[in-house]
ROROVO-834028 format. One record per residue (C-alpha): residue number from 0; residue in one letter; y, x, z. Coordinates in Angstrom, 3 decimals. Each point is the difference from the previous one (the first is absolute). Layout:
ROROVO-834028
<bado><resi>NUM</resi><resn>A</resn><v>Y</v><u>X</u><w>Z</w></bado>
...
//
This chain:
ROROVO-834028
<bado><resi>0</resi><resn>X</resn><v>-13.171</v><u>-193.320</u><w>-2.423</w></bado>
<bado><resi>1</resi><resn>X</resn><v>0.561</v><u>-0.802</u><w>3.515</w></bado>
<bado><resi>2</resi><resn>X</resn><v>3.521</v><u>2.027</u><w>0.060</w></bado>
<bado><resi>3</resi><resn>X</resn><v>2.109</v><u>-3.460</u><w>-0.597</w></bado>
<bado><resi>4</resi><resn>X</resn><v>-1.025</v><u>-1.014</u><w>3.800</w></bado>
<bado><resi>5</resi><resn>X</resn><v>1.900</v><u>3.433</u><w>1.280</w></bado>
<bado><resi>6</resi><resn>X</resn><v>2.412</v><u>-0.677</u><w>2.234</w></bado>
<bado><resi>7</resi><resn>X</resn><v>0.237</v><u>-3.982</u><w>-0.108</w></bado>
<bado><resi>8</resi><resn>X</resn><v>-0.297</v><u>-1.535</u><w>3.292</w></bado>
<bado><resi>9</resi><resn>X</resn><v>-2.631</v><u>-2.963</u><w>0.648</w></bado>
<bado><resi>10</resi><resn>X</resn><v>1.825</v><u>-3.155</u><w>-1.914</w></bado>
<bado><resi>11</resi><resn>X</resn><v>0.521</v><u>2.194</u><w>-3.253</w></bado>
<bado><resi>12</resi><resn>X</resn><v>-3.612</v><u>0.935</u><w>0.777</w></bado>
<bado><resi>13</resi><resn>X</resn><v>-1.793</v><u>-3.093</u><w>-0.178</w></bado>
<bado><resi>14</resi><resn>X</resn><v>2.536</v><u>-1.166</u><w>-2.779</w></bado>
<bado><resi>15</resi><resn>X</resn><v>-0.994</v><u>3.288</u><w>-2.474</w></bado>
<bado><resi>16</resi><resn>X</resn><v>-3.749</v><u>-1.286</u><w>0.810</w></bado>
<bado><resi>17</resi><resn>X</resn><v>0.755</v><u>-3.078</u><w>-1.460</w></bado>
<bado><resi>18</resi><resn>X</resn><v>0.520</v><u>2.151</u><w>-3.573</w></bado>
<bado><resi>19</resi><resn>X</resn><v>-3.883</v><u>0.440</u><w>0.662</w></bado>
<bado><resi>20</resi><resn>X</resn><v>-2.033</v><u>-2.851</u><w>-0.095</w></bado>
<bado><resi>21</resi><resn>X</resn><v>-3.666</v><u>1.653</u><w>-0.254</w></bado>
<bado><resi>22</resi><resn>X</resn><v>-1.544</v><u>2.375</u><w>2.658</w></bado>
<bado><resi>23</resi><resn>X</resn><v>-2.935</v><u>1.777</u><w>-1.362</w></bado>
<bado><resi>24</resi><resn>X</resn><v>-3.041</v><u>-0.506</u><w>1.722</w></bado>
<bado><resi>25</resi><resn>X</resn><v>-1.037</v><u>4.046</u><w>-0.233</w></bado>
<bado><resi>26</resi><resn>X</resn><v>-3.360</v><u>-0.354</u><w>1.451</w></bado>
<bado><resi>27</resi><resn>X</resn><v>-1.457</v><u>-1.775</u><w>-3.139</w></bado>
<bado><resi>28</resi><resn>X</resn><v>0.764</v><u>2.282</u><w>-2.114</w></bado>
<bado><resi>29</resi><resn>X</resn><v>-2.111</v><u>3.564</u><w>-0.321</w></bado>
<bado><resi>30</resi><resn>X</resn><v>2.050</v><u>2.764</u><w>2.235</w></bado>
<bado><resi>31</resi><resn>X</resn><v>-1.015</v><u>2.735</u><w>-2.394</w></bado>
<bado><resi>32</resi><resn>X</resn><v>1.980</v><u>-1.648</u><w>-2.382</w></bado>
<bado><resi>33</resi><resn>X</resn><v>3.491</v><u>-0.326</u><w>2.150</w></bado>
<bado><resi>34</resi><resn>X</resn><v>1.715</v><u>2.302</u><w>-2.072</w></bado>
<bado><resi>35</resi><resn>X</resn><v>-0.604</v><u>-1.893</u><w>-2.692</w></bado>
<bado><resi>36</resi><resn>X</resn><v>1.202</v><u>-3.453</u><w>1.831</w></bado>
<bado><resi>37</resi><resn>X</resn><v>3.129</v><u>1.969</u><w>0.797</w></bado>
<bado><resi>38</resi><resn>X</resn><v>1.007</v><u>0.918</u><w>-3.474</w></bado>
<bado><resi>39</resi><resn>X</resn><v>-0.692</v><u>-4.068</u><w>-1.173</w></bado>
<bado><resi>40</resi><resn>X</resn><v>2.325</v><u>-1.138</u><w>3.349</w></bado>
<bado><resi>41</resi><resn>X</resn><v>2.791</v><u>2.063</u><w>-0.817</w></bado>
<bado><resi>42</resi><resn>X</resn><v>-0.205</v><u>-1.029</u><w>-3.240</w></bado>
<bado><resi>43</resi><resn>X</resn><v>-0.139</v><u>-3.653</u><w>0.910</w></bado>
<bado><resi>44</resi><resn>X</resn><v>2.786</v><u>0.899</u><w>2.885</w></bado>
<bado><resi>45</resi><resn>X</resn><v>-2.364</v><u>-1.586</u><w>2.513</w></bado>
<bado><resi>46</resi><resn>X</resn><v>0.379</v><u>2.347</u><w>3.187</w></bado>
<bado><resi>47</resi><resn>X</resn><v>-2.411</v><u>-1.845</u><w>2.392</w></bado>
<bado><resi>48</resi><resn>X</resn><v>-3.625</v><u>0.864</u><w>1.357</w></bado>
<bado><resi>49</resi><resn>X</resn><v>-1.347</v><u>-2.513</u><w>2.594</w></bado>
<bado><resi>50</resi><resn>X</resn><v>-2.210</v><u>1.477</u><w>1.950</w></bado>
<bado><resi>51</resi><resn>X</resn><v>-2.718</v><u>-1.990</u><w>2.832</w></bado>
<bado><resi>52</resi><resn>X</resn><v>-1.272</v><u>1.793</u><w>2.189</w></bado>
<bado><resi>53</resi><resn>X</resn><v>-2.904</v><u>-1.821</u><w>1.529</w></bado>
<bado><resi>54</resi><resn>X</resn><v>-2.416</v><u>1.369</u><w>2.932</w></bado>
<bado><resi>55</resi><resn>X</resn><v>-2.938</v><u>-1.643</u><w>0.129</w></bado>
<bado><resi>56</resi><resn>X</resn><v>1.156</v><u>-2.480</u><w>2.520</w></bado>
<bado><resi>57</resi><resn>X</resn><v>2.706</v><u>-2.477</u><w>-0.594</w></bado>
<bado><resi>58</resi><resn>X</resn><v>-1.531</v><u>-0.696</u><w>-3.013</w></bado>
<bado><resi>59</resi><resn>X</resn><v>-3.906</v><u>1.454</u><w>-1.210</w></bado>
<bado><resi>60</resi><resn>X</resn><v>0.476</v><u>2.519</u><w>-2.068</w></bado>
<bado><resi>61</resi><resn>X</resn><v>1.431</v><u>3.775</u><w>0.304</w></bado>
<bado><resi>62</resi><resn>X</resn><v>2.525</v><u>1.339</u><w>-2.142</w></bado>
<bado><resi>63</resi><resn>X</resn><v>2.672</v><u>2.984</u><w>0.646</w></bado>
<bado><resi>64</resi><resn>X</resn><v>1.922</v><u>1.406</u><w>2.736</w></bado>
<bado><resi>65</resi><resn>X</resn><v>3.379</v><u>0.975</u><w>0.128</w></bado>
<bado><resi>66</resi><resn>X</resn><v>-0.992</v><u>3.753</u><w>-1.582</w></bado>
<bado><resi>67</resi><resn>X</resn><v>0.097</v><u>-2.288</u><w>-3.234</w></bado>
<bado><resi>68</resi><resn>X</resn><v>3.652</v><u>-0.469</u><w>0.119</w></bado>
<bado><resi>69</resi><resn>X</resn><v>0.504</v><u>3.111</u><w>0.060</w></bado>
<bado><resi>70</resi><resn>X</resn><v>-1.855</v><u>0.725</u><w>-3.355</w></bado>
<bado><resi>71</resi><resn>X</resn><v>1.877</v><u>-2.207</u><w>-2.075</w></bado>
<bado><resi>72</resi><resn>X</resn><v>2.827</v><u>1.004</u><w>-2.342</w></bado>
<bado><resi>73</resi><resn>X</resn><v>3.155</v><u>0.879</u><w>2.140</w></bado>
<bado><resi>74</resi><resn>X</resn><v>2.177</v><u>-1.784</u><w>-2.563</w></bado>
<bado><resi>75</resi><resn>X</resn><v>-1.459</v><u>-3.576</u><w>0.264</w></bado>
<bado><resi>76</resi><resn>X</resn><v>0.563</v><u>-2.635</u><w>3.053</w></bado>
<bado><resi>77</resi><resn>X</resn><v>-2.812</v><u>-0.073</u><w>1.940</w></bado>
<bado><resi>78</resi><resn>X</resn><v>-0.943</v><u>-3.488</u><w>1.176</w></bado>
<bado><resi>79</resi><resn>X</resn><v>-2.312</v><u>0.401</u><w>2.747</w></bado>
<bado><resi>80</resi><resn>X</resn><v>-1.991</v><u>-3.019</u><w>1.188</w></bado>
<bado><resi>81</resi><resn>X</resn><v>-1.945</v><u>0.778</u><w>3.472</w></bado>
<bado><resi>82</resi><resn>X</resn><v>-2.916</v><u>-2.495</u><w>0.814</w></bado>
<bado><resi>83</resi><resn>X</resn><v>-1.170</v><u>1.794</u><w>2.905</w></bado>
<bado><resi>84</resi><resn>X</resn><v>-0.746</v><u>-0.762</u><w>3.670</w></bado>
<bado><resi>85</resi><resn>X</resn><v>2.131</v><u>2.242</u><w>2.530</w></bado>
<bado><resi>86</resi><resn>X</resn><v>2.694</v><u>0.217</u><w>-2.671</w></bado>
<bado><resi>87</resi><resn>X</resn><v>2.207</v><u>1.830</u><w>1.880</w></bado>
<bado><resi>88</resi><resn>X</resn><v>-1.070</v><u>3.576</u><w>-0.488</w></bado>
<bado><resi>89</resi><resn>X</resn><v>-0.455</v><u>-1.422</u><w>-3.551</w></bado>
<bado><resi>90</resi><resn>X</resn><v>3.796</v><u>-0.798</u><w>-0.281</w></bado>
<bado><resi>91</resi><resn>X</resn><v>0.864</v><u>3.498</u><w>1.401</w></bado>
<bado><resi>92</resi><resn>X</resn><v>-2.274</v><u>1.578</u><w>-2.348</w></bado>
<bado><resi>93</resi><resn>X</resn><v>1.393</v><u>-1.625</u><w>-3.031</w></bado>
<bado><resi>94</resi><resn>X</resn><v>2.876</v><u>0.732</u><w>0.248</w></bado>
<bado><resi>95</resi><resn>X</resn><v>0.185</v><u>3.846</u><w>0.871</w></bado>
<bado><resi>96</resi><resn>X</resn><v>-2.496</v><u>-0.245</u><w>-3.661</w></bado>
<bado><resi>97</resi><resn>X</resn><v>3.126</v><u>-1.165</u><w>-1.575</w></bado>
<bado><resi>98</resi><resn>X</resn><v>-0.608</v><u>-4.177</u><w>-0.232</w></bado>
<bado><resi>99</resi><resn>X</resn><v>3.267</v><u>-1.296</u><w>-0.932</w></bado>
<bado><resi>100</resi><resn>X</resn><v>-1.015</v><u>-3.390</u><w>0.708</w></bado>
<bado><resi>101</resi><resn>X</resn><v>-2.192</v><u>-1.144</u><w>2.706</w></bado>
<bado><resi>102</resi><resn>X</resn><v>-2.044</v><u>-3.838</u><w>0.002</w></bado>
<bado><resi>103</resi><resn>X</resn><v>-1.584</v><u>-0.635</u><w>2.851</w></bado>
<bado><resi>104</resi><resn>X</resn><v>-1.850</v><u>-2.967</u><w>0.941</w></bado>
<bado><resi>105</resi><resn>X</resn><v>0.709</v><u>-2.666</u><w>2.241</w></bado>
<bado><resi>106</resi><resn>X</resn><v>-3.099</v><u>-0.310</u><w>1.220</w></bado>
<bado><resi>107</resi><resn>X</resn><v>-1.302</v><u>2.964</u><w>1.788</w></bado>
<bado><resi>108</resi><resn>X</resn><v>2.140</v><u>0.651</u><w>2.679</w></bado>
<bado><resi>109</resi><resn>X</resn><v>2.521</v><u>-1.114</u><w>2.619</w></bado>
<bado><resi>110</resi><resn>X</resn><v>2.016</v><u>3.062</u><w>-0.362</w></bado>
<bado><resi>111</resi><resn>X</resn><v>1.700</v><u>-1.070</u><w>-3.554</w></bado>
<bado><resi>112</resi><resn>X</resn><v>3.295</v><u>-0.217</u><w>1.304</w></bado>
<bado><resi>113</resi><resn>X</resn><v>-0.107</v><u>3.527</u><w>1.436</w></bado>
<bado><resi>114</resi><resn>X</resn><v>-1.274</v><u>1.946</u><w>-3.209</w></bado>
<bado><resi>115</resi><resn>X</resn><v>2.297</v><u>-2.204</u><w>-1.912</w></bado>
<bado><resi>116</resi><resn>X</resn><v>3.151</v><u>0.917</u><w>1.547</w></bado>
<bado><resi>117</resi><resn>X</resn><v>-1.252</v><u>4.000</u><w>0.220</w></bado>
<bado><resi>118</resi><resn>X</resn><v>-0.473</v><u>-0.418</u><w>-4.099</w></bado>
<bado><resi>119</resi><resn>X</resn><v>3.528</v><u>-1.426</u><w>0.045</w></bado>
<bado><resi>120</resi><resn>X</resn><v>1.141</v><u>4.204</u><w>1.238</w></bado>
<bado><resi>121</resi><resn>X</resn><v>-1.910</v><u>1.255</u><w>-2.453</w></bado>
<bado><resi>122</resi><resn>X</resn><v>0.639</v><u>1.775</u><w>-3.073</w></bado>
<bado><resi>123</resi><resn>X</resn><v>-1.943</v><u>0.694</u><w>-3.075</w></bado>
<bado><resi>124</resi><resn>X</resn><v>0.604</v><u>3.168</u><w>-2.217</w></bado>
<bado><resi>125</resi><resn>X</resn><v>0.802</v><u>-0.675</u><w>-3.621</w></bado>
<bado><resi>126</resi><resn>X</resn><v>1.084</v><u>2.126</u><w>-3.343</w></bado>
<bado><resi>127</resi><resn>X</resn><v>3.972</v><u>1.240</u><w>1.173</w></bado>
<bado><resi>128</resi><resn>X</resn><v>-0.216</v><u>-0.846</u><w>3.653</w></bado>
<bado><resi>129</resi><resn>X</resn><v>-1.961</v><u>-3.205</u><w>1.927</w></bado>
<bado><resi>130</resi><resn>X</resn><v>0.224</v><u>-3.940</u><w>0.642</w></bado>
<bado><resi>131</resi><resn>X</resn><v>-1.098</v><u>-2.665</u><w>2.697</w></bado>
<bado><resi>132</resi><resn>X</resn><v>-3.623</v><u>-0.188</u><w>0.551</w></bado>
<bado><resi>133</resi><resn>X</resn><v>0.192</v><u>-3.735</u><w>-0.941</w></bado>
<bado><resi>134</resi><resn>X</resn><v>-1.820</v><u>-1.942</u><w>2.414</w></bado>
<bado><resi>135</resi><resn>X</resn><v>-3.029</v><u>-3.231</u><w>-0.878</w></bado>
<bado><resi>136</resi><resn>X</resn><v>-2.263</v><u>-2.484</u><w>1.458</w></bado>
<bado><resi>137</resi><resn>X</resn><v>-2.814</v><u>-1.665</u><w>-1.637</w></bado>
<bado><resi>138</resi><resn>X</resn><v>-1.773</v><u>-3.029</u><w>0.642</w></bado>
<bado><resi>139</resi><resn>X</resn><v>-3.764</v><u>-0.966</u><w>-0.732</w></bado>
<bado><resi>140</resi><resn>X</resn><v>-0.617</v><u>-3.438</u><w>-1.418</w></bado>
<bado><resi>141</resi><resn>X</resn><v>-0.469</v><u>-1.505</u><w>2.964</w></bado>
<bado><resi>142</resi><resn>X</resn><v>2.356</v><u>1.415</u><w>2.231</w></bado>
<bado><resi>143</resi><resn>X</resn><v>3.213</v><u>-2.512</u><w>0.701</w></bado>
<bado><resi>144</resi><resn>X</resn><v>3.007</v><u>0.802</u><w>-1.332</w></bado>
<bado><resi>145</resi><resn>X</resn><v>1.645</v><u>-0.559</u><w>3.203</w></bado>
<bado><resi>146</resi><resn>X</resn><v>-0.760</v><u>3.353</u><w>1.428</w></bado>
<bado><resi>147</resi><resn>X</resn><v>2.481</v><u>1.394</u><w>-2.005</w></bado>
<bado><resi>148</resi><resn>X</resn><v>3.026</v><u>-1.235</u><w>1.771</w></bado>
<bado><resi>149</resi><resn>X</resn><v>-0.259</v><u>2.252</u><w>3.380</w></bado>
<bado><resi>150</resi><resn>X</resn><v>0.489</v><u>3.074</u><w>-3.270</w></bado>
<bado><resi>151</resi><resn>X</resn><v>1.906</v><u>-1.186</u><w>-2.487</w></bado>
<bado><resi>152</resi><resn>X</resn><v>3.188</v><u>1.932</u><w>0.936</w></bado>
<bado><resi>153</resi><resn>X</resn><v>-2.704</v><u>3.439</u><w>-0.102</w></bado>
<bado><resi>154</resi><resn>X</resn><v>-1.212</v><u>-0.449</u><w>-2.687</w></bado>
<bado><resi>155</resi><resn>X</resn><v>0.771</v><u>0.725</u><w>-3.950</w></bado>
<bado><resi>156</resi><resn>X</resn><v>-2.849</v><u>-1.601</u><w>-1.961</w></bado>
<bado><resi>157</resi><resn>X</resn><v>-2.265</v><u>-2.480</u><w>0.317</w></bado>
<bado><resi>158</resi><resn>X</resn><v>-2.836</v><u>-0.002</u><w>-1.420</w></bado>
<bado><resi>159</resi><resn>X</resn><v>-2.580</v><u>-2.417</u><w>-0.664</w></bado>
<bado><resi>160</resi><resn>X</resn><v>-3.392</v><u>0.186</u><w>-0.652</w></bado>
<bado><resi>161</resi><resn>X</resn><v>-1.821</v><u>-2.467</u><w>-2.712</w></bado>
<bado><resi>162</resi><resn>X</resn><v>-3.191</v><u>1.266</u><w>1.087</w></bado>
<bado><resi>163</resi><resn>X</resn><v>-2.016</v><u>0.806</u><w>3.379</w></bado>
<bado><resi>164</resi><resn>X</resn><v>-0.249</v><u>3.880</u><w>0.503</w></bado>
<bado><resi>165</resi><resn>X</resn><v>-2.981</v><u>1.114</u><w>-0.706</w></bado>
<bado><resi>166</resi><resn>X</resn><v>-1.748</v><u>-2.902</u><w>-0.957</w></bado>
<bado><resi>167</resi><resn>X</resn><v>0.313</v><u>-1.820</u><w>-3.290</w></bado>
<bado><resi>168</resi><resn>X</resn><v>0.845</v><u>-3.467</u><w>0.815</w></bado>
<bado><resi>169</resi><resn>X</resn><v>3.437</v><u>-0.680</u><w>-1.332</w></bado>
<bado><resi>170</resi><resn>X</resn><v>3.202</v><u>-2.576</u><w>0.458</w></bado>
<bado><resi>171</resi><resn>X</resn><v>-0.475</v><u>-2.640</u><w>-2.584</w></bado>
<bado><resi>172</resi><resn>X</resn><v>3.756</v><u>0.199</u><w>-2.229</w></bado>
<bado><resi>173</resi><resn>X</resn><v>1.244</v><u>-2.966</u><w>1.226</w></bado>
<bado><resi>174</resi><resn>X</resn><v>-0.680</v><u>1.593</u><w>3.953</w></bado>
<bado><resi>175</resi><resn>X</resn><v>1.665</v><u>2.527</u><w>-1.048</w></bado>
<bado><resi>176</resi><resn>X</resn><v>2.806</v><u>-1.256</u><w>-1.224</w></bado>
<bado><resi>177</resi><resn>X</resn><v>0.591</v><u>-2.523</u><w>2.862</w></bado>
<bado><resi>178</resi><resn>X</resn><v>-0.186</v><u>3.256</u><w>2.175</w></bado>
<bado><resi>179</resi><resn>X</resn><v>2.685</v><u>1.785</u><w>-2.209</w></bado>
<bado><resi>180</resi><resn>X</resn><v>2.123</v><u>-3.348</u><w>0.258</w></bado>
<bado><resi>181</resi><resn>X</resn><v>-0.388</v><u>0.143</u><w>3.979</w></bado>
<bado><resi>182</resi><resn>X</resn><v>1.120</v><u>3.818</u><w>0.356</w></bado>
<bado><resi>183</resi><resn>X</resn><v>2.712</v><u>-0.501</u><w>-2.576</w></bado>
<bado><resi>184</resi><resn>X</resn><v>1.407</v><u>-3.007</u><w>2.422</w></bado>
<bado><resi>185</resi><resn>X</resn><v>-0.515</v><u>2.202</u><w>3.193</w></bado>
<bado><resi>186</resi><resn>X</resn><v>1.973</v><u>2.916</u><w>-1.412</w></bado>
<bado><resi>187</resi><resn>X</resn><v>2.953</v><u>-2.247</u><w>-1.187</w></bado>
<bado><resi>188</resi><resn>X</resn><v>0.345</v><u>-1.928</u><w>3.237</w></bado>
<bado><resi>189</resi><resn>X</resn><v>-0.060</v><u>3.539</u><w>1.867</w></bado>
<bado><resi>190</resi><resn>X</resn><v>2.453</v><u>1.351</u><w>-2.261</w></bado>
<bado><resi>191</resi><resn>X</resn><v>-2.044</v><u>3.036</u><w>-1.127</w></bado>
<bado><resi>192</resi><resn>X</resn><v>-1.434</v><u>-1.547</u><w>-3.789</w></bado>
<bado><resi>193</resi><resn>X</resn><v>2.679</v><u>2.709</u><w>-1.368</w></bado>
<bado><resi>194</resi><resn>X</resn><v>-0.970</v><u>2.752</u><w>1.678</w></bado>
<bado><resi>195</resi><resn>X</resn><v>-3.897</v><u>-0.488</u><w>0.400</w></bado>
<bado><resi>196</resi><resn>X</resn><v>-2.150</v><u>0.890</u><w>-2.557</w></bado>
<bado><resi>197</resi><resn>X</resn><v>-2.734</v><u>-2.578</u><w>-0.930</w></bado>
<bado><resi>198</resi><resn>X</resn><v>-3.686</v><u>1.284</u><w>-1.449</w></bado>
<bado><resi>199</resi><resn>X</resn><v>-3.101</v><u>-1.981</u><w>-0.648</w></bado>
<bado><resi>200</resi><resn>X</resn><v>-3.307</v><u>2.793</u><w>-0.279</w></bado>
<bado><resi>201</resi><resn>X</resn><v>-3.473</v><u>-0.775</u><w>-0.535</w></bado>
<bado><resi>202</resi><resn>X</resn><v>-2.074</v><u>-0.550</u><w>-3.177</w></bado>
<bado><resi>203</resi><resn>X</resn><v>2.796</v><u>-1.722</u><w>-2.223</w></bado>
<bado><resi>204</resi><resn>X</resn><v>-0.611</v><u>-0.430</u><w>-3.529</w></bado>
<bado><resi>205</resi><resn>X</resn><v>2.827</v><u>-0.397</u><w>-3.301</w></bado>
<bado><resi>206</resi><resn>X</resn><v>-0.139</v><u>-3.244</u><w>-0.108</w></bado>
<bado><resi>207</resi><resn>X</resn><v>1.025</v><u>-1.293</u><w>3.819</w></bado>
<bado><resi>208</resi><resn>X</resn><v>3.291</v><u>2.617</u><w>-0.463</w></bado>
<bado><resi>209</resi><resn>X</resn><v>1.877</v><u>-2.487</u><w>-1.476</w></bado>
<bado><resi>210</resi><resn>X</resn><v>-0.061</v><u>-2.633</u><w>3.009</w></bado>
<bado><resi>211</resi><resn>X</resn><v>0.168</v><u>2.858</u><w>2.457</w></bado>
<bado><resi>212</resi><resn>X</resn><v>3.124</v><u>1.982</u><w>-1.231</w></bado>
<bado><resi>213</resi><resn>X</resn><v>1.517</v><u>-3.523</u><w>-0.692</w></bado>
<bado><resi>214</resi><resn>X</resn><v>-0.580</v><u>-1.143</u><w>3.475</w></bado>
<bado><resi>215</resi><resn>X</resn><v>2.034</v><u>2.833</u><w>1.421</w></bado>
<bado><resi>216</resi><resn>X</resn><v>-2.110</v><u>3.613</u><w>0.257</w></bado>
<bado><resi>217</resi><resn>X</resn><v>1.743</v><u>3.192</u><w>-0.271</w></bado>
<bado><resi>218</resi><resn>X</resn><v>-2.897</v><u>1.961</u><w>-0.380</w></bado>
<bado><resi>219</resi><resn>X</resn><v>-4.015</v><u>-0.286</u><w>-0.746</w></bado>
<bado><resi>220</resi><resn>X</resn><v>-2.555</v><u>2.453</u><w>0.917</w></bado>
<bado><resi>221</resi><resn>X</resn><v>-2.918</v><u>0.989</u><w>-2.648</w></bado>
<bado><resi>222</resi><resn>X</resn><v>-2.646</v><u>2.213</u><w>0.027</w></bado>
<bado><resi>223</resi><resn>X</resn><v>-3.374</v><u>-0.515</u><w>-2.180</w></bado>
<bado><resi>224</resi><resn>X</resn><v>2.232</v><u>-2.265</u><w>-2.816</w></bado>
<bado><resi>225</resi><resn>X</resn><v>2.332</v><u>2.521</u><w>-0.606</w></bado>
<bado><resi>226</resi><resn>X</resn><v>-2.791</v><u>2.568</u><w>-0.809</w></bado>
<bado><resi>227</resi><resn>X</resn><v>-2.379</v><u>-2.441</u><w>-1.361</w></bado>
<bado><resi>228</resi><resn>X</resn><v>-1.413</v><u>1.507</u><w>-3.376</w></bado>
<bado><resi>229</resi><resn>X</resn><v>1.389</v><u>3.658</u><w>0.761</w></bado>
<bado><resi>230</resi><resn>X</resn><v>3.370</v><u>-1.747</u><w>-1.880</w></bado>
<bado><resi>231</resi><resn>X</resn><v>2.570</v><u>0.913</u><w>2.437</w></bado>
<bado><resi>232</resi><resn>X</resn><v>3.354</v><u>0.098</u><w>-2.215</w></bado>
<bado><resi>233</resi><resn>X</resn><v>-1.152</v><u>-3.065</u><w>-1.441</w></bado>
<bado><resi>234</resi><resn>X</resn><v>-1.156</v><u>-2.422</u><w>2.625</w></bado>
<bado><resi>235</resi><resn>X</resn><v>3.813</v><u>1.074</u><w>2.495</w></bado>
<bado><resi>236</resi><resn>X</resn><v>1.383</v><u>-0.947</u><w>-3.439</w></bado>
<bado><resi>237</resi><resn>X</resn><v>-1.273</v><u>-3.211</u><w>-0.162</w></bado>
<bado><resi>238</resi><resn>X</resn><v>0.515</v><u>-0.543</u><w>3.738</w></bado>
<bado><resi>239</resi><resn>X</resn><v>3.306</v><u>0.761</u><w>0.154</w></bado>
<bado><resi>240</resi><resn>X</resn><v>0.793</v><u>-2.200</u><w>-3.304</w></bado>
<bado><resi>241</resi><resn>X</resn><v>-1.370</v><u>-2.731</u><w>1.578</w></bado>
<bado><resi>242</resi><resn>X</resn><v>1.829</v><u>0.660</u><w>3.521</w></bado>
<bado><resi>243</resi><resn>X</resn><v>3.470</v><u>0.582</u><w>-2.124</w></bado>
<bado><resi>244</resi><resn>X</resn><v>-1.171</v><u>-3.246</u><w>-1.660</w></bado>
<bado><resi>245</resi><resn>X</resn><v>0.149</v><u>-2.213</u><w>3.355</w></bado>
<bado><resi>246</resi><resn>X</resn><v>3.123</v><u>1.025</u><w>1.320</w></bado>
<bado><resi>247</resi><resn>X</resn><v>1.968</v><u>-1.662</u><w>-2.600</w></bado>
//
C-alpha cells in the first residue's frame, strides 16, 4: 500500500499523508494477529502503523526496540514514535529497520537539530522504489510550544500529545484545543502550515474528533479504541466517518 509514496519528494510526501488521517496504534492490538490487521487495512486503504518505542526511561514503562520495525508488513508506512533517552542511536536504528517516519521528542535532548537534519538525507524503502524519511517532533502537555521555532524548517510533523507519556493524566479538550489553535498560528506565521503535518496522539475518544479535525489536525493517533472489542473493520470505520465528517 505504501507504493503511492515512490518516488515523490518531501512536499508530495507530507501532502499524500494528508489522504491518511488515522495511524494505527499497532501495539494495542495482539501481534499474532498482524496478518489479520493487514488484510482489514488494505481493505480499508489505511497504510499506517504507529509505532512507540518507549525504554523504560523517558517515560515508565518498556515497550519495543527498533527490531519491531522491522517485523511489520513491508507494504504499510511505518510511523515510528521514539520516547527514549539517548535517542540518537535510537534514530539510527530506526531507520536502517525501515521507519519511514521518525517523531522524536522535544524534550530529551539538545541534539534535535542534528538528528533532524540527518533524517532530512534519509530515505525510506517502499513497494517500487523509496521516499523521504519524513521527519517529527512531539511535545508533552506541558512542554511550551515555543521550542518549536529553533526546528520548524527540520521538521515535517508535529505532533502533539493529549496525554502525558506514560502516565494517565490527560489534556482536558478545551487544553487541547487551545494547544492545536497555538501550533496552527505558529505554523502559518512561519510559513510551513502547508507543508507540516499536524497530529494530536494520546487516549482520544469518538466523540472529541469532531472539535479536533475541525480545529485543524491532519492526522490522529489510536491504539486501544481502534481495537477495542476485537472489532477492528468496524471501529476505523466509524473513525474515519466521523473524521470525513469534520472536514466539511
Amino acid at each position: 500500500m505504501n507504493a503511492l509514496f515512490s518516488g515523490l519528494n518531501r512536499a508530495e510526501c507530507v501532502s499524500l499523508m494528508r489522504r491518511y488521517p488515522l495511524s494505527m496504534g499497532i501495539l494495542a492490538g495482539r501481534w499474532l494477529k498482524l496478518g489479520e490487521y493487514q488484510q482489514i487495512l488494505r481493505a480499508l486503504e489505511q497504510p499506517i502503523l504507529h509505532l512507540d518505542l518507549m525504554d523504560g526511561h523517558f517515560c515508565p514503562q518498556f515497550t519495543v526496540g527498533p527490531w519491531a520495525i522491522e517485523q511489520l508488513p513491508q507494504q504499510m508506512i511505518k510511523d515510528v514514535h521514539l520516547m527514549v533517552d539517548n535517542p540518537w542511536p535510537v534514530v539510527q536504528a530506526s531507520v536502517k529497520a525501515g521507519a519511514h517516519c521518525v517523531t522524536l521528542q522535544v524534550e530529551n535532548t539538545p541534539h534535535l537539530h542534528h538528528m533532524l537534519h540527518w533524517l532530512g538525507e534519509q530515505n525510506a524503502e517502499v513497494a517500487g522504489g523509496s521516499m523521504p524519511v519524513l521527519r517529527g517532533i512531539s511535545l508533552c502537555p506541558a512542554t511550551p510550544l515555543e521550542q518549536l521555532m529553533p526546528l520548524i524548517e527540520e521538521i515535517d510533523i508535529v505532533q502533539i500529545l493529549a496525554v502525558n507519556p506514560g502516565y494517565g493524566s490527560k489534556l482536558h479538550i478545551s487544553a487541547l484545543l487551545r494547544r492545536i489553535a497555538q501550533v496552527v498560528a505558529l505554523l502559518r506565521a512561519a510559513g510551513k502550515r502547508d507543508s507540516t503535518l499536524l497530529a494530536v496522539d494520546g487516549s482520544l475518544t469518538l466523540d472529541q474528533l469532531p472539535q479536533i479535525i475541525a480545529s485543524g489536525v491532519d492526522r490522529v493517533v489510536s491504539g486501544s479504541a481502534l481495537f477495542r472489542n476485537d472489532a477492528l473493520a468496524e471501529n476505523i470505520t466509524r473513525w474515519l466517518t466521523t473524521i470525513n465528517a469534520a472536514k466539511v
